[in-house]
C-alpha beads as a LAMMPS data file, in Angstrom:
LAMMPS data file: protein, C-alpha beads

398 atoms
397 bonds

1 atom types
1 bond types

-500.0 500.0 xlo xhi
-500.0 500.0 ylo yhi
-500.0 500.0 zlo zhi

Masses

1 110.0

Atoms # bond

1 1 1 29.933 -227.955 236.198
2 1 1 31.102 -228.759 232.442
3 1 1 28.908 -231.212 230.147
4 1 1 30.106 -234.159 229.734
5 1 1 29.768 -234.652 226.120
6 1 1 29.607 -238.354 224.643
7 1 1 33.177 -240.058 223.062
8 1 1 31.709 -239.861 219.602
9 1 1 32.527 -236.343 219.383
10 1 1 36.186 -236.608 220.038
11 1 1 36.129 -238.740 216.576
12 1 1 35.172 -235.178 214.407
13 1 1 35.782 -231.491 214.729
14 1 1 33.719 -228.881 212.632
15 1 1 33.752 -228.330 209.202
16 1 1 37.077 -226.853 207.328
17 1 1 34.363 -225.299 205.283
18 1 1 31.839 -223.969 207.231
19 1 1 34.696 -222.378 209.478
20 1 1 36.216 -220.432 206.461
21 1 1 32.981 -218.848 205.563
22 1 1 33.635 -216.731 208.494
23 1 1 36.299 -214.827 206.589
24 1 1 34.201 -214.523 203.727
25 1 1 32.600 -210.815 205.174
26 1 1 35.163 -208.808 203.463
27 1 1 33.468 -206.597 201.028
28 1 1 34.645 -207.365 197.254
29 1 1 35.771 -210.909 198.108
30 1 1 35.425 -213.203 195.088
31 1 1 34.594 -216.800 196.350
32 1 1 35.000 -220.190 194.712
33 1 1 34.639 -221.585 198.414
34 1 1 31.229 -222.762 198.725
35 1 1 29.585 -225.959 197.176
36 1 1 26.217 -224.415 196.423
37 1 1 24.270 -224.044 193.008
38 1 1 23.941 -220.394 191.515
39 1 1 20.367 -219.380 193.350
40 1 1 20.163 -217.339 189.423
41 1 1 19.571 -220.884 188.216
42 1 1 16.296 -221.815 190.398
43 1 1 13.180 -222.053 188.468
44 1 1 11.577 -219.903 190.872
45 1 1 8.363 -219.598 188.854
46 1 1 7.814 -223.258 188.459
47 1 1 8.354 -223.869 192.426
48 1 1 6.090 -221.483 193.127
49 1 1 3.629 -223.000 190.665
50 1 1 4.669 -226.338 192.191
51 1 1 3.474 -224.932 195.702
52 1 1 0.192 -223.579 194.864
53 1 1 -0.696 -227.097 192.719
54 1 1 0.708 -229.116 195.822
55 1 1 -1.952 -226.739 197.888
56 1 1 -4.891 -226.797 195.636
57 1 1 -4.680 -230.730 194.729
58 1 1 -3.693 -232.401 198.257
59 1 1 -3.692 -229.806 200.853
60 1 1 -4.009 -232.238 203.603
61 1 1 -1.432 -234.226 201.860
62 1 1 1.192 -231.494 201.706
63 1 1 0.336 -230.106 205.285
64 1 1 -0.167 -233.130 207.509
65 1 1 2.550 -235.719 209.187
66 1 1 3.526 -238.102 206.648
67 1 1 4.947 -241.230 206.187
68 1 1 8.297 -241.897 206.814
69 1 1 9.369 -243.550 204.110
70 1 1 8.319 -241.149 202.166
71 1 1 5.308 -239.516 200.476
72 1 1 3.872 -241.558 197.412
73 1 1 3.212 -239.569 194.533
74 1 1 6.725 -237.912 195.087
75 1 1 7.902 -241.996 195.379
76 1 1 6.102 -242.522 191.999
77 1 1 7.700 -239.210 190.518
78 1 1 11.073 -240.342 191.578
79 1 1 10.780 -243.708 190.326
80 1 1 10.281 -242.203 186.873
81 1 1 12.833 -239.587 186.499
82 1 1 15.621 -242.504 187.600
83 1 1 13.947 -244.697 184.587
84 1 1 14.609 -241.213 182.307
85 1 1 18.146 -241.903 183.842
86 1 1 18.469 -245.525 182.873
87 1 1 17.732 -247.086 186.055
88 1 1 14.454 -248.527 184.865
89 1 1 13.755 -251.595 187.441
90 1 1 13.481 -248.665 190.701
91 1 1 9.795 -248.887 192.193
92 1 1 8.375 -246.609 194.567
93 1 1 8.609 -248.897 197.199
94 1 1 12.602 -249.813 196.492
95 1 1 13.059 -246.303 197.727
96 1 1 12.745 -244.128 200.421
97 1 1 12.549 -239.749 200.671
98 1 1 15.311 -238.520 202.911
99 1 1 15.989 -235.215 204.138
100 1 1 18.349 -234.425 201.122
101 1 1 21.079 -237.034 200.812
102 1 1 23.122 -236.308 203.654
103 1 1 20.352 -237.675 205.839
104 1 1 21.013 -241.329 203.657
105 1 1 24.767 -240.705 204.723
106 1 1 23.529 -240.451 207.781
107 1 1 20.835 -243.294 207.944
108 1 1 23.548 -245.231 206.630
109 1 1 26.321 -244.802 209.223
110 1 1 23.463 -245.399 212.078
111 1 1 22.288 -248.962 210.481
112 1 1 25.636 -250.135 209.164
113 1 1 28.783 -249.044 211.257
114 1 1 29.813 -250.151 214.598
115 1 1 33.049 -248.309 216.633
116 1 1 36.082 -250.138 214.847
117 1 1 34.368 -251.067 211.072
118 1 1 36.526 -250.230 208.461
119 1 1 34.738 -247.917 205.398
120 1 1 36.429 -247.289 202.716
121 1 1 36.383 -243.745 200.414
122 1 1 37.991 -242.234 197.957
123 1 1 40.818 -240.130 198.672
124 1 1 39.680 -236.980 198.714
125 1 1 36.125 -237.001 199.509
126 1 1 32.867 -235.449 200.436
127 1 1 34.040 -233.439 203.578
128 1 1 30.988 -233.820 205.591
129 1 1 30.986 -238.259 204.132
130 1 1 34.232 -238.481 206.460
131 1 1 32.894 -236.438 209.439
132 1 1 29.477 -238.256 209.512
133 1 1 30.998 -241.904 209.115
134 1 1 33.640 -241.384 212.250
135 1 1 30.948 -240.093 214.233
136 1 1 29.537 -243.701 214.282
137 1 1 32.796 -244.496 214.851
138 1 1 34.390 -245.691 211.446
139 1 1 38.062 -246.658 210.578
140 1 1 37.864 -245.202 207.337
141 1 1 40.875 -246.713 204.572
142 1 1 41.511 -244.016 201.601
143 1 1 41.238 -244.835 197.841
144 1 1 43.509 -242.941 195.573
145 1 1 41.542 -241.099 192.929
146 1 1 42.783 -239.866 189.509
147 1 1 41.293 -237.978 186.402
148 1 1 39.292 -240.981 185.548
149 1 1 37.725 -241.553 189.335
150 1 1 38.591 -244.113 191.778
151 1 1 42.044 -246.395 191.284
152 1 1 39.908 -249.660 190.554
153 1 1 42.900 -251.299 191.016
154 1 1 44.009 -249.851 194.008
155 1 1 40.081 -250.077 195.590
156 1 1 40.288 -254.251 195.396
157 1 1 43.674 -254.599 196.797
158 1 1 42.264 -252.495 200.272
159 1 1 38.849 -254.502 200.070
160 1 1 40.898 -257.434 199.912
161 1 1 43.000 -256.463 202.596
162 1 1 40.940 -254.722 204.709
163 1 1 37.250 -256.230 204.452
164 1 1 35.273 -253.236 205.081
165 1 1 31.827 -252.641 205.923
166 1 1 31.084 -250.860 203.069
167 1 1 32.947 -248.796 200.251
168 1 1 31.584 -244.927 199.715
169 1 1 32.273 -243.555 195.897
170 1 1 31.139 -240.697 194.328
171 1 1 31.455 -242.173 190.619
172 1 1 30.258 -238.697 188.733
173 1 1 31.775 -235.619 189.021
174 1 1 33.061 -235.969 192.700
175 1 1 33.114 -233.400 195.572
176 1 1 36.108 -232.228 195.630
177 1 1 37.449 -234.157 192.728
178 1 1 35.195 -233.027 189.808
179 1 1 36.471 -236.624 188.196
180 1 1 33.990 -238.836 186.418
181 1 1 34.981 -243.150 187.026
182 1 1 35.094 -244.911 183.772
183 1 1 32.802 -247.029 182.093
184 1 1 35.188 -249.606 182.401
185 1 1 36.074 -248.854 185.862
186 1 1 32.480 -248.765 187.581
187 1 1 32.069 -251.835 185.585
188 1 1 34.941 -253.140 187.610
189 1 1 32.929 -251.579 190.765
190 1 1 29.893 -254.226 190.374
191 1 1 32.233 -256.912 190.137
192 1 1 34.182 -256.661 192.897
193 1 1 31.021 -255.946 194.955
194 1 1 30.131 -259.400 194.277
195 1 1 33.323 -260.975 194.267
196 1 1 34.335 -260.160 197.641
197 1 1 30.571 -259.830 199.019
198 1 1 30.923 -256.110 199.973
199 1 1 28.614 -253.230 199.924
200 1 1 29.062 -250.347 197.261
201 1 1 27.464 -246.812 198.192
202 1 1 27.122 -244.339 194.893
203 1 1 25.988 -241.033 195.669
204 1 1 25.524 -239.389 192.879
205 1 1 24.001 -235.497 193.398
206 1 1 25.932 -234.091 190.114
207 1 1 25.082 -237.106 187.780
208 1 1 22.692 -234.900 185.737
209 1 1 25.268 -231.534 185.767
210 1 1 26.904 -232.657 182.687
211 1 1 27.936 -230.646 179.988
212 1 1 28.696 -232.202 176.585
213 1 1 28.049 -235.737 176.639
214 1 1 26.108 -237.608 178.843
215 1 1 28.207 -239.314 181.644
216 1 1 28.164 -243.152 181.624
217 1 1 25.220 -244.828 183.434
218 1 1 25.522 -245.038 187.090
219 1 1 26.160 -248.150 189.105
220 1 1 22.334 -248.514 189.605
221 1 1 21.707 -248.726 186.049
222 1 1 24.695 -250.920 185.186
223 1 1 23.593 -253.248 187.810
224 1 1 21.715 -255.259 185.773
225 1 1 24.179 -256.566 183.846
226 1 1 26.386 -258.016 186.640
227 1 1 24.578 -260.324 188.302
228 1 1 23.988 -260.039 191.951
229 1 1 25.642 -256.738 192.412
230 1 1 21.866 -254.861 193.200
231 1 1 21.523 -256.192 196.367
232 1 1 24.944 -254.814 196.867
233 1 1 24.517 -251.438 196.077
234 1 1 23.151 -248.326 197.643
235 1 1 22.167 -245.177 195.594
236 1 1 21.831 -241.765 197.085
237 1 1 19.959 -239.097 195.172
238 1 1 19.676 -235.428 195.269
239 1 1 17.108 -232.755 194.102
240 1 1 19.839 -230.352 196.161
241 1 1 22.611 -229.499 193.075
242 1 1 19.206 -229.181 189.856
243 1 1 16.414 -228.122 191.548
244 1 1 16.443 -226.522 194.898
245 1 1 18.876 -227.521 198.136
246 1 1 16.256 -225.228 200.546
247 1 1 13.705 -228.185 199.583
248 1 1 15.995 -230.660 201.258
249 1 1 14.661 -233.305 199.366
250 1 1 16.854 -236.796 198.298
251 1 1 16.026 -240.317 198.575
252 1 1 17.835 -243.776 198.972
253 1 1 17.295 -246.713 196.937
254 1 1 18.553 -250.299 198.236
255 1 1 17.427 -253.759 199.417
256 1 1 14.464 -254.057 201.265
257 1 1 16.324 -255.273 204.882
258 1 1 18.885 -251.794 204.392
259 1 1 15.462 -249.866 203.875
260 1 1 12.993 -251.064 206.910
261 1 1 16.184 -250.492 209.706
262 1 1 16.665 -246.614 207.952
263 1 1 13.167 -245.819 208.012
264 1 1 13.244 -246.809 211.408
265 1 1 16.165 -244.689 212.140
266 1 1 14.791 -241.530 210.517
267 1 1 11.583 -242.056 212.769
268 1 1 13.913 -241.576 215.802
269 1 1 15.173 -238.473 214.186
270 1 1 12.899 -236.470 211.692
271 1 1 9.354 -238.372 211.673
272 1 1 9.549 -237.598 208.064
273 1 1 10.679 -235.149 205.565
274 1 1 8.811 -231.903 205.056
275 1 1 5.411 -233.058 203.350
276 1 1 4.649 -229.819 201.909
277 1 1 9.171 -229.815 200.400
278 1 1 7.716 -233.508 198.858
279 1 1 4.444 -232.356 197.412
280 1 1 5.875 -229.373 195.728
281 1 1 9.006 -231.249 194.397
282 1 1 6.433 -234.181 193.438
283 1 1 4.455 -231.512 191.813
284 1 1 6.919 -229.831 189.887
285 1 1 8.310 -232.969 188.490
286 1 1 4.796 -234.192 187.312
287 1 1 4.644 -230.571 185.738
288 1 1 7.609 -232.005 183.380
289 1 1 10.179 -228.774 183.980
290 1 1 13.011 -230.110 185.228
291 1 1 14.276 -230.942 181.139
292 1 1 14.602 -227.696 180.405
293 1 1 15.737 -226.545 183.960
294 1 1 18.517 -229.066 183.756
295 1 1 19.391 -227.644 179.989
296 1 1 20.090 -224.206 181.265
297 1 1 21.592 -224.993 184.266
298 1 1 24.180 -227.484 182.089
299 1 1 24.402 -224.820 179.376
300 1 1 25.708 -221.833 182.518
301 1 1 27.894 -224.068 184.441
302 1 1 29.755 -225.661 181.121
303 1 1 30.616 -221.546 180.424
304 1 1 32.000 -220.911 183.971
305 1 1 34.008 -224.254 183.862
306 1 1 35.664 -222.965 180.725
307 1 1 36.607 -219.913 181.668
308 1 1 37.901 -221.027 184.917
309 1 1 39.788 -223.610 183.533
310 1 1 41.208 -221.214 180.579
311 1 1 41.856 -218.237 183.548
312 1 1 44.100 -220.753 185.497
313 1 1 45.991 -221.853 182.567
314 1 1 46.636 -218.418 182.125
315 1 1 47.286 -216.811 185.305
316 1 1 48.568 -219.371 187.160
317 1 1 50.761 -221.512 183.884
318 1 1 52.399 -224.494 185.097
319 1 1 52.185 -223.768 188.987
320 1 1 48.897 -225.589 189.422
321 1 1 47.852 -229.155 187.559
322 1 1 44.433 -229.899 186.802
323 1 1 41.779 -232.099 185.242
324 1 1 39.022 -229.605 183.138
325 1 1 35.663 -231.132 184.584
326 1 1 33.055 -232.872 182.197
327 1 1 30.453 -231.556 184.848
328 1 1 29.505 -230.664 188.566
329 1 1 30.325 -227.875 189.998
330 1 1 34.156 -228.395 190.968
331 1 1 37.888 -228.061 189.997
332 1 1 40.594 -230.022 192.054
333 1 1 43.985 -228.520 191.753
334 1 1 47.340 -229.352 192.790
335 1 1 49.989 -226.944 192.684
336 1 1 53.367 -227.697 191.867
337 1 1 55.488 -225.563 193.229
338 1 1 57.199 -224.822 189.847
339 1 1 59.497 -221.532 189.248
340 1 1 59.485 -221.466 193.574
341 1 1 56.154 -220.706 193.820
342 1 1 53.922 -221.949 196.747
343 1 1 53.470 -225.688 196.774
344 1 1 51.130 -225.562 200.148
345 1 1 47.171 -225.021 199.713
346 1 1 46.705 -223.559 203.347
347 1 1 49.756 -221.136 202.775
348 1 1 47.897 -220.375 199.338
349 1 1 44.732 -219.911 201.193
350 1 1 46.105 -217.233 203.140
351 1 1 47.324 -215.237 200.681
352 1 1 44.313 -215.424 198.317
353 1 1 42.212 -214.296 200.983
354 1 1 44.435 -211.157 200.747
355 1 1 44.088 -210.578 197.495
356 1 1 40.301 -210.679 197.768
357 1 1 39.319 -214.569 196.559
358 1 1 38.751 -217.608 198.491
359 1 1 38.705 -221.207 198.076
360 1 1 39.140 -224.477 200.098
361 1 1 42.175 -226.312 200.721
362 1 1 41.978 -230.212 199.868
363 1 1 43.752 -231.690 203.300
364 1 1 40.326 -231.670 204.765
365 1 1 38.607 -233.711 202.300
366 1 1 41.107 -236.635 202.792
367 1 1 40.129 -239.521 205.260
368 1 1 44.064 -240.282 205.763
369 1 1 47.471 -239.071 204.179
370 1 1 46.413 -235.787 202.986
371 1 1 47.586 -234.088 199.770
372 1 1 48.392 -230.436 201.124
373 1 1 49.154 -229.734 197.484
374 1 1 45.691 -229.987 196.669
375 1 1 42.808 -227.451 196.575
376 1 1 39.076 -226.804 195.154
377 1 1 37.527 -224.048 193.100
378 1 1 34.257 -223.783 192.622
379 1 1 32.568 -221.986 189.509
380 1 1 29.401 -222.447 190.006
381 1 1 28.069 -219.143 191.497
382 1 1 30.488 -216.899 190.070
383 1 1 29.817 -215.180 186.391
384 1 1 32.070 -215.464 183.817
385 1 1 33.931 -211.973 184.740
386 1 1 33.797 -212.886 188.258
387 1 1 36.096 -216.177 187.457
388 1 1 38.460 -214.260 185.122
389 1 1 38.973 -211.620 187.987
390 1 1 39.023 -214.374 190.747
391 1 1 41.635 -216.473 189.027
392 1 1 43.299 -213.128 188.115
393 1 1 43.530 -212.416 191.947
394 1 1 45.399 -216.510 192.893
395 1 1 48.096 -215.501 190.152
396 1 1 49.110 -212.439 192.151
397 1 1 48.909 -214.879 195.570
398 1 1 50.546 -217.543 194.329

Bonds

1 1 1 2
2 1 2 3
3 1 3 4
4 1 4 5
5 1 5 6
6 1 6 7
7 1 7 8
8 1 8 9
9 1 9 10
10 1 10 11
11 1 11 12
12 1 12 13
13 1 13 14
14 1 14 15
15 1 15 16
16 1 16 17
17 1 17 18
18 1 18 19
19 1 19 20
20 1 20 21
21 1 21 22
22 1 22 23
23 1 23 24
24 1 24 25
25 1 25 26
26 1 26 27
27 1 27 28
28 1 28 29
29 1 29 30
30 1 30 31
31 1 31 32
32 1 32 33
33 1 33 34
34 1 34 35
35 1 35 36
36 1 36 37
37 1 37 38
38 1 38 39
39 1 39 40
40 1 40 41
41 1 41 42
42 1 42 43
43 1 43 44
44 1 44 45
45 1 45 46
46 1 46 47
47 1 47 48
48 1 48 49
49 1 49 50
50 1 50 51
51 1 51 52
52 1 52 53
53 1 53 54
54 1 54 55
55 1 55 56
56 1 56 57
57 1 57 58
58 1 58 59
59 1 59 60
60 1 60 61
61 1 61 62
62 1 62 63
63 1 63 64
64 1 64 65
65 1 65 66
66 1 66 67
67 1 67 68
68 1 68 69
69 1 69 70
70 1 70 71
71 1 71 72
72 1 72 73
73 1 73 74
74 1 74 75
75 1 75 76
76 1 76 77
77 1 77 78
78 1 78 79
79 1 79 80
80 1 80 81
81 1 81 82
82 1 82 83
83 1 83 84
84 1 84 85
85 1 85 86
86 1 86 87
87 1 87 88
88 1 88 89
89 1 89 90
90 1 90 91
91 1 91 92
92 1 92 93
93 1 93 94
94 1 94 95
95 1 95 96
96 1 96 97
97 1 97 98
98 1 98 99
99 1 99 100
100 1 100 101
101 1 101 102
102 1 102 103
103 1 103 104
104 1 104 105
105 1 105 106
106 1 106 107
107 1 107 108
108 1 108 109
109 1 109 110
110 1 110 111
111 1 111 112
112 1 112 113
113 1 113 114
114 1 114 115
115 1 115 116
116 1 116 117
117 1 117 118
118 1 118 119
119 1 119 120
120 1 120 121
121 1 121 122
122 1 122 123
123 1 123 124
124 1 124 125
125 1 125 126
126 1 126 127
127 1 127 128
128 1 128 129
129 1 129 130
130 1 130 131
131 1 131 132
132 1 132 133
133 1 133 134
134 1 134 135
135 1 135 136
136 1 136 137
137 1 137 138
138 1 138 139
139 1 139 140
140 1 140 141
141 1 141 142
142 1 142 143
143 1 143 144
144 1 144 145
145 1 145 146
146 1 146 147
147 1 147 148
148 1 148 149
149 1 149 150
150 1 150 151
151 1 151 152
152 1 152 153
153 1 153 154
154 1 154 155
155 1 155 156
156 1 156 157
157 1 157 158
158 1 158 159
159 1 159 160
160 1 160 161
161 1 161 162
162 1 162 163
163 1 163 164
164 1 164 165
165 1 165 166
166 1 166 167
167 1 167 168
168 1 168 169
169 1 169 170
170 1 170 171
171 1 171 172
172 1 172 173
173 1 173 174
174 1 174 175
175 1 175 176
176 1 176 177
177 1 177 178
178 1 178 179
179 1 179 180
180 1 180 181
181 1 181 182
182 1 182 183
183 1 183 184
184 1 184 185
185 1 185 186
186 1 186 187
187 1 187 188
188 1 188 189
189 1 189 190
190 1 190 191
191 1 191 192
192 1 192 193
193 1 193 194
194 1 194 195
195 1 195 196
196 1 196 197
197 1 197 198
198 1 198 199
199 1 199 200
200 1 200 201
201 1 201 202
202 1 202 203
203 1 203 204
204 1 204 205
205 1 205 206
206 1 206 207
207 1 207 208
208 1 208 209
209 1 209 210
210 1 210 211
211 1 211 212
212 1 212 213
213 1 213 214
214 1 214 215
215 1 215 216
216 1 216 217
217 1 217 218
218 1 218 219
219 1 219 220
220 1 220 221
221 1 221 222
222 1 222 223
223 1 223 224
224 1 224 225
225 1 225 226
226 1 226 227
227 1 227 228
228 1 228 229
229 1 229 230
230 1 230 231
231 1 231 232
232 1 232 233
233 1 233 234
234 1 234 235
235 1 235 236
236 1 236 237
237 1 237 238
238 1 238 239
239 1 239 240
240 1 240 241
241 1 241 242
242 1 242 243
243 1 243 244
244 1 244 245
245 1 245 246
246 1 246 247
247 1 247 248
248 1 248 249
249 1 249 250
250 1 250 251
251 1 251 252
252 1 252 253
253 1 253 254
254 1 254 255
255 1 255 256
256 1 256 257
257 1 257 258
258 1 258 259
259 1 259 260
260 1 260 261
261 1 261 262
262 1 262 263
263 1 263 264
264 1 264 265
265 1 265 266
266 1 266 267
267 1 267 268
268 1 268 269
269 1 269 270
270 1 270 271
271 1 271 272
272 1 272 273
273 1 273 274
274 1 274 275
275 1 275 276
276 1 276 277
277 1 277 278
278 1 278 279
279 1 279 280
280 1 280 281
281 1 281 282
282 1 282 283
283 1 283 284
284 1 284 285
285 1 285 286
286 1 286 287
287 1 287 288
288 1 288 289
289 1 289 290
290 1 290 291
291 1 291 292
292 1 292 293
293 1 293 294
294 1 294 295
295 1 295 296
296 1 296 297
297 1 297 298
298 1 298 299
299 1 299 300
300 1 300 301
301 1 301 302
302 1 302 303
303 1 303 304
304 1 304 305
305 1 305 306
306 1 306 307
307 1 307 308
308 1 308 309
309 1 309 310
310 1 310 311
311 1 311 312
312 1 312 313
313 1 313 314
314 1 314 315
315 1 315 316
316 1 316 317
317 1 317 318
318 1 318 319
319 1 319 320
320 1 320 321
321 1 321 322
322 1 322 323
323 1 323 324
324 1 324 325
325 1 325 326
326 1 326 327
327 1 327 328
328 1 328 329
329 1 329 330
330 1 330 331
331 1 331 332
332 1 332 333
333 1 333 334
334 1 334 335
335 1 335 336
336 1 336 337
337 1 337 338
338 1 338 339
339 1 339 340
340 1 340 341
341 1 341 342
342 1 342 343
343 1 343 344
344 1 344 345
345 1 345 346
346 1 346 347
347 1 347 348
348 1 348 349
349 1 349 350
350 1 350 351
351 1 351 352
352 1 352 353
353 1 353 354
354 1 354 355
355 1 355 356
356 1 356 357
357 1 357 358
358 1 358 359
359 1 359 360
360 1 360 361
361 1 361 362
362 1 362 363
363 1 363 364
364 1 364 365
365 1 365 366
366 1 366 367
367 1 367 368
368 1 368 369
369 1 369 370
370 1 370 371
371 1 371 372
372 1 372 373
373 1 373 374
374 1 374 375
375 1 375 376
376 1 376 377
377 1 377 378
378 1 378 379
379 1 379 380
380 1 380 381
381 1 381 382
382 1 382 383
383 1 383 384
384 1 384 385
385 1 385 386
386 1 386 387
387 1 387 388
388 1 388 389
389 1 389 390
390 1 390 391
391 1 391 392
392 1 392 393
393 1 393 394
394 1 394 395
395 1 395 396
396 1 396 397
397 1 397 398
């Protein structure tokens, strides 16, 4: 007799993603597929140092159940490296440790959407954002997106019109669209949060990836000069894209009602996440590294992002359009179609996986109306020679 599997799962289908990894066993193949930091940029020697202190200070601490919310000196360490970040006002108790910051995505879709809410996201998106929200059963309404982040313009004219739940943004350096939103624009954000009394969500897991100047604050941080836009706002966090993602440590911050109902989600689910993960990451952030681990990681990624960006201006010329990122870890490309070359990313996809390179369409990581135009590269665990021979590959598939 066949399982009868619940109606939620007719709403999502597996990851674009995930399933393309499978063709990824061909020896030689070059990949700008995957959304992962270069494991060459881990500060192995201060986790491990971060371990054994977590072990020789709190062993009980770091081995034992926990609390869900979180465990407290990580809470404290947290509290302080968003204050380094401009977000000065965030106590340990305005927060809460998830199991990286896909479990807040998560948390979020189980305390806030009903079957039928309307959510709105930018157009594209985090892939896995879009699956997770219509699993809880979300209408979700696209935002255009250009060079400078989400269409501010655009986004109050479908809150105005639509009334959604909540809207999802990732402000800095978005997955897939590497862009960064504009002072002016997240400025804009705040304002219509209060103005039409609806719910901003900023995750922001490449906020710190930056690689000349310093991005402009997040929403968090700018909160405080629009009144009344905190307790509209939701931040996720990350220690997945700078530190380690095998931790699996993030965090939420938001008001204290949106807090008690997740932690009493994520007791149904998890208990807690991994004490001995949130000792060592409390650990190594006490131990003051992650300065210097976020210089050289900044420092690697701004050469790959270069020489991508200079390879597909040279290989490819004007059958692909981009923006060159100001951080992250991601191009978004469109092609053209120019001189009758291909104009469809899944067509392209094919044939670069001939030559020997992947990469990932962009249909996927839009909620409606996709772009098929549209893919993502990403540089970040690829050397230098690797990109130039990658990008060197696409110009013979396109």
């Amino acid at each position: 007799m066949p399982l009868q599997f619940a109606d939620r799962l007719n709403n999502v289908e597996t990851s674009a993603i995930r399933e393309l990894f499978k063709l990824l066993g061909k020896p030689g193949i070059i990949s700008f597929a995957g959304g992962f930091p270069d494991p060459a940029m881990f500060d192995v020697e201060g986790i491990k140092q971060a371990c054994a202190q977590a072990l020789a200070e709190e062993p009980g601490g770091a081995l034992q159940y926990g609390a869900t919310e979180g465990y407290q000196p990580l809470r404290e360490q947290l509290s302080a490296f968003m204050a380094t970040k401009g977000a000065k006002d965030v106590a340990p108790d305005n927060l809460i440790v998830t199991t990286g910051s896909q479990q807040a995505l998560d948390l979020l879709g189980k305390c806030l959407i009903s079957p039928g809410d309307k959510v709105i996201v930018e157009g594209p998106t985090f892939l896995a954002t879009i699956q997770c929200f219509r699993l809880y059963g979300a209408e979700l309404i696209s935002a255009p997106v250009d060079g400078n982040g989400v269409k501010t313009d655009e986004l109050e004219k479908l809150i105005a019109e639509h009334k959604p739940k909540f809207v999802y943004l990732i402000p800095t350096f978005g997955n897939p669209s590497g862009a960064m939103l504009s002072l002016e624009r997240r400025k804009k954000v705040l304002e219509m949060a209060v103005k039409y009394n609806t719910l901003m969500v900023e995750d922001d897991p490449y906020g710190d990836l930056y690689f000349g100047e310093a991005p402009p604050p997040s929403l968090l941080a700018l909160s405080g000069s629009v009144p009344g836009s905190r307790d509209l706002l939701v931040h996720c966090g990350s220690l997945s894209k700078v530190l380690s993602p095998g931790l699996r440590v993030g965090w939420m911050i938001a008001q204290p009602a949106l807090l008690a109902n997740a932690v009493m989600c994520k007791q149904f689910s998890d208990a807690h996440t991994s004490t001995f993960a949130q000792a060592t990451a409390a650990q190594y952030l006490k131990a003051g590294r992650m300065p210097a681990t976020l210089a050289n990681v900044r420092k690697v990624y701004a050469e790959r992002a270069r020489a991508m960006g200079d390879a597909l201006t040279r290989e490819l010329g004007d059958a692909v359009e981009f923006t060159q990122p100001a951080g992250g870890l991601f191009f978004w490309a469109r092609l053209t179609g120019k001189g009758g070359k291909v104009s469809d990313a899944g067509e392209f996809a094919k044939r670069a996986i001939e030559q020997g390179v992947a990469f990932v369409p962009g249909a996927p990581f839009f909620a409606a109306n996709p772009d098929v135009a549209t893919f993502r590269l990403s540089f970040a665990t690829a050397d230098v020679e690797k990109i130039k021979e990658g990008v060197a590959r696409l110009g013979k598939a396109i």
